[in-house]
N, C-alpha and C positions, 0 to 999 in steps of 0.2 A: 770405316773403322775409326773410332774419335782415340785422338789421345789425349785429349781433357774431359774427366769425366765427373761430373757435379753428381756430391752425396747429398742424402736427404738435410741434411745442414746447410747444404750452401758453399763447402767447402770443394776446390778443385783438386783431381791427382790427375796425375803425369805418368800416360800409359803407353810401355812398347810391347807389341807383338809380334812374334816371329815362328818362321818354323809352318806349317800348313796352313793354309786360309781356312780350310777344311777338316783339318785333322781334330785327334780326341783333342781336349783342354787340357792343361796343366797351369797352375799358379804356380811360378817360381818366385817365393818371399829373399827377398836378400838381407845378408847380413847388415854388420853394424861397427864404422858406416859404410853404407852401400844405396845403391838405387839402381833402377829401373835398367839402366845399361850393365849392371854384373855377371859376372863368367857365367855363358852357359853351353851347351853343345853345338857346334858349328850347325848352319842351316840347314849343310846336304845332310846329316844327322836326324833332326829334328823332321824334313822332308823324308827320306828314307822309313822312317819308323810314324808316321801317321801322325807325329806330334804339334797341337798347336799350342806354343808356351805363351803366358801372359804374366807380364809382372811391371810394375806400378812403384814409383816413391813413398816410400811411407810418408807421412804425412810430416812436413819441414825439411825433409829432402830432397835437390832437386828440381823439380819443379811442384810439387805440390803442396797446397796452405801446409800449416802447422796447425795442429789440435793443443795446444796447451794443458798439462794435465792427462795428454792420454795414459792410458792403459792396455797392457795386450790385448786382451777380450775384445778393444776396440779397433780390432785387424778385420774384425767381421762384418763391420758396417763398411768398410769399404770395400772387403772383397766382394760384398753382395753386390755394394754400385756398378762395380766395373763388370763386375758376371751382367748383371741385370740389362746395362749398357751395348753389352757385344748379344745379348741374345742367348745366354748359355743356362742349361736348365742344370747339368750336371756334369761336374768338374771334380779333378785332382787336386791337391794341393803340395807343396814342398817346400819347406823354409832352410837354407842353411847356416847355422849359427847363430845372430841374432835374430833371424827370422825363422831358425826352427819352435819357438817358443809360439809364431804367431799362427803357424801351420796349423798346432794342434789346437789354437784357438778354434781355428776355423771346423777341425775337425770335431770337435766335442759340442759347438753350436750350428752345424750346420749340417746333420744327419741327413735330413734330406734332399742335399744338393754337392755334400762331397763324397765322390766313391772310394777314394785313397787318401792316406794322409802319408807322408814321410819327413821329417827331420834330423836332418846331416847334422854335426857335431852341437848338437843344442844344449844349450844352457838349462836346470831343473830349476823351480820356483826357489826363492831367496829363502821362505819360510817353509820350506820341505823340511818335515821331520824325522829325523833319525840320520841329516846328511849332514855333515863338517862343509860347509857352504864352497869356505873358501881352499881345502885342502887341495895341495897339488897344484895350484894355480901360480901363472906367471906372476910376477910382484909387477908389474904394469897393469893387470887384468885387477890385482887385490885390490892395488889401490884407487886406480878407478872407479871400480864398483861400491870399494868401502864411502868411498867420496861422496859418493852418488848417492847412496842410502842412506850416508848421516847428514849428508852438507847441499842440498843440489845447489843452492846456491853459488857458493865455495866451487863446488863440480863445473857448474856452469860457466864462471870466471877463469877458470883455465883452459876448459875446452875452449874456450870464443879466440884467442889468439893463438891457439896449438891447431884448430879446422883454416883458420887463415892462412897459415903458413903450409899446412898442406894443400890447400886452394892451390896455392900458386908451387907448388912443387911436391905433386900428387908422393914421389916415389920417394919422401921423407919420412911416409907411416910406416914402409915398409922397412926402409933402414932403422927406423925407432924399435922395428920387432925383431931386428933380426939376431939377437944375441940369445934372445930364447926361443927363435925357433929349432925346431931339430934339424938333423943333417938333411934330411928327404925334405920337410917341408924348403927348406933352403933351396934346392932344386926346383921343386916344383913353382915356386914365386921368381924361380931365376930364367925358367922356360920364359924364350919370348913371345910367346903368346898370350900364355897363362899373363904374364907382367904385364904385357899391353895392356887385357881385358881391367886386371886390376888397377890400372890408373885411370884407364880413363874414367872407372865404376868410382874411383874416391874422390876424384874431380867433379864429375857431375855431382853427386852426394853431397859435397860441400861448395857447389857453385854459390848458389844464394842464402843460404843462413846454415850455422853452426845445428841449429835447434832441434832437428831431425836426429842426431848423435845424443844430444843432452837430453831430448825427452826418450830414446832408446832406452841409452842408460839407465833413467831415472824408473822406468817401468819395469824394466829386468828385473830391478831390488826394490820393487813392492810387489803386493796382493795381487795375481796375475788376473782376476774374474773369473775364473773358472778351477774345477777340479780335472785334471787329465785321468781320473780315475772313473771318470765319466763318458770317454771316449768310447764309441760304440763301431766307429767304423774300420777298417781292416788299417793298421798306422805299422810304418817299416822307422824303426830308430835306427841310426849308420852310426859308429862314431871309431876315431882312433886312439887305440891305448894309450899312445904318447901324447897326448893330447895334452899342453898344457894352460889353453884357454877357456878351454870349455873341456876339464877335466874329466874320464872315463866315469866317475862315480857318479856324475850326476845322470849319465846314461845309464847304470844303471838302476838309481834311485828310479827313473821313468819307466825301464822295461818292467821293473817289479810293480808297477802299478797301472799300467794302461795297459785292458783286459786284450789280450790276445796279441799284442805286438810282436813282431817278427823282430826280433835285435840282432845285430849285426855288430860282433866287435873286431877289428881287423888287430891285428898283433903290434903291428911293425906302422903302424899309420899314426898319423898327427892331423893336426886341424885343418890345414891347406890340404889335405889330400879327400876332402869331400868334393875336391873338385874333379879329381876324376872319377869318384864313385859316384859320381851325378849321373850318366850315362845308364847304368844299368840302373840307379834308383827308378830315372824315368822309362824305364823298359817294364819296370815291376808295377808305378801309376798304371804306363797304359794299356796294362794285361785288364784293369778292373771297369776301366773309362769308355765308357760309351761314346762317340759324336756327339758332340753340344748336349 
């Protein structure tokens, strides 16, 4: 099983797998920032239920190059590498939050190699029509994004010594968010488990460059390459009402347009509680997923 795995560019990512040698596939995409080590279901879990999870740096997180200029759409030429690499004909997908965006990439170009798509609290394209982009949203979340779409430069320049100083003191993101998180998300980030996973996931993320964050951002609030109204394969959306990161409307800006989607709104849930609707999300994957 390689954990470095070379795309048709030349470019290397940084791959962990867990959960059955043997079991169905699942791509778990992580949020933003996040990488390759972020919260996922304990192993006797993952073992018990047939599942084999795989998930990867996006590219400048972590351990793998940096693409300069990417773009979501461009989630697909790596997920093919790493599928191509382990041997896998036909896989699951699942992104949470910044990596729900990259899920349904895979799912809308990759008909004939994803059986599932699902994306937990995901953010809807910048240039969605008929949706108030930024309504509802935390003012850390606006401004950021606002940043990001009109300035990356300017964006860039602050990220670079704000990913530093969480480098070396992961559990700074998390006291930066915690005045708008809700009561429950509070909890669920204050579970020591949940907290462990979460830092070591924003440590490794911002071990060796900021850049993996800054081209996140920068592709969220443009042209995502694709239309999700194109999606043809069976896609589960999760999100929570109180959500005030990746606000409820953009969830359902998505369910109203990607054909046959199963939506899921939970009443009483916020953004950090995708993480324990992960569990049954990948229960509902691997009803669809074949062995490799």
């Amino acid at each position: 099983m390689p954990d470095l795995v070379e795309t048709k560019s030349g470019r290397r990512l940084q791959v962990e797998v867990s959960g059955d040698p043997r079991g169905r596939p699942v791509f778990l995409l992580h949020g933003m920032p996040g990488s390759r080590v972020g919260p996922r279901p304990r192993s006797m879990f993952l073992y018990q239920h047939g599942a084999r999870l795989i998930s990867f740096d996006r590219p400048g997180y972590g351990g793998s190059d940096r693409r300069p200029g990417r773009r979501v759409v461009d989630v697909v030429e790596d997920v093919t590498a790493v599928a191509d690499a382990l041997g896998l004909g036909r896989f699951a997908v699942v992104g949470r939050s910044g990596g729900g965006p990259h899920a349904l990439a895979c799912a809308a170009l990759l008909p004939g190699r994803v059986t599932r798509a699902a994306a937990l609290v995901a953010l809807a394209p910048r240039d969605a029509k008929g949706l108030d982009w930024f309504a509802g949203m935390a003012p850390s979340n606006v401004l950021e994004f606002h940043t990001a779409f009109t300035d990356p430069e300017r964006y860039a320049a602050r990220i670079i010594p704000r990913s530093a100083a969480i480098r070396s003191h992961p559990a700074r993101l998390l006291e930066e968010l915690r005045s708008e998180l809700t009561d429950e998300d509070r909890l669920i980030v204050s579970d020591n488990s949940i907290r462990s996973m979460l830092l070591r996931n924003y440590h490794e993320a911002l071990r060796t460059s900021p850049y993996g964050w800054i081209d996140d951002a920068i592709a969220l609030t443009r042209p995502w390459g694709f239309d999700p109204a194109h999606i043809g394969v069976p896609v589960l959306l999760w999100h929570g009402a109180k959500d005030v990161f990746s606000p409820a409307a953009h969830f359902s800006w998505l369910a109203a347009r990607i054909p046959r989607a199963k939506a899921v709104l939970e009443p009483k849930a916020a953004h950090f509680s995708a993480l324990r609707a992960l569990p049954d999300v990948l229960d509902w994957l691997l009803s669809g997923t074949p062995r490799g």
